[in-house]
N, C-alpha and C positions, 0 to 999 in steps of 0.2 A: 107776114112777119112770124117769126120764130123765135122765142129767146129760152135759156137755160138762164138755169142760177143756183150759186151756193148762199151760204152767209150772207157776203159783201157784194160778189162781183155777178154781173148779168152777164148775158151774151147773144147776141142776136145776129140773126140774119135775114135782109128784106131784098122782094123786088117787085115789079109792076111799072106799069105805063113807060114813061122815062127810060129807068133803071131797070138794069141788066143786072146788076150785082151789090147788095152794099153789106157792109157790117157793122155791128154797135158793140161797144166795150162801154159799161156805167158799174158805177158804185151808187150805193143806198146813200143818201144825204140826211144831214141829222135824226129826225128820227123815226127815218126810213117811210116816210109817206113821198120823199120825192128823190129824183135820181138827179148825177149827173154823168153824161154820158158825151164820148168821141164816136163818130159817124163819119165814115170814107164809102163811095160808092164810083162806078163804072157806070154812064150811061152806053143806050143801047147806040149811042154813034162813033164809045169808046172815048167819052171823054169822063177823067176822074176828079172828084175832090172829096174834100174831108173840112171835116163841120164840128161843133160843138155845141151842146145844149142842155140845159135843166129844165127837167118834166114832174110836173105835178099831178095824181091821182086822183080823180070822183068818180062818184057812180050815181046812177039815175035806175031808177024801178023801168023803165023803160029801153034804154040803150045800152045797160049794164055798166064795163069801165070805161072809163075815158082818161088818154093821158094827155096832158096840153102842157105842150112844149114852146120854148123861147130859143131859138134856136141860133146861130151865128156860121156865117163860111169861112173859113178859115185858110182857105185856097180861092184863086180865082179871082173875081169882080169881089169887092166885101159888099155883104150882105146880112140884114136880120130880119127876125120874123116871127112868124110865131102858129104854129101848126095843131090839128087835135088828130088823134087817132081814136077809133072806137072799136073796142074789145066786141064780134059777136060772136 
């Protein structure tokens, strides 16, 4: 994963396993400890959707950040969940 960011708005771009392609667009959520963000991606069989989710921020002496996410499909089969990524 990759993201930029100004002020407000992030920007991201991920892939692996699955996914062939995806992107994220989020803004800071009140007081900017957690985000919410739009997710559309391309899998590697060429099939696409797009998602939504709000991510929460910790950190551990041990694994650094962590974002955990509540996430929803918004295309496709409906779907919720709830996912962590770890910053190393």
């Amino acid at each position: 994963m990759r993201f930029t960011a100004d002020a407000r708005v992030i920007i991201g771009e991920y892939a692996g396993g699955a996914i062939a392609v995806g992107h994220v667009l989020a803004t800071r959520a009140g007081d900017g400890s957690s985000l919410e963000l739009l997710y559309q991606g391309a899998t590697t069989t060429g099939e696409i959707g797009a998602g939504r989710a709000t991510a929460r921020f910790t950190s551990d002496p041990d694994d650094g950040l962590r974002m955990h996410l509540d996430w929803q499909w918004l295309t496709g089969e409906p779907a919720t969940g709830q996912s962590e990524w770890v910053a190393v």
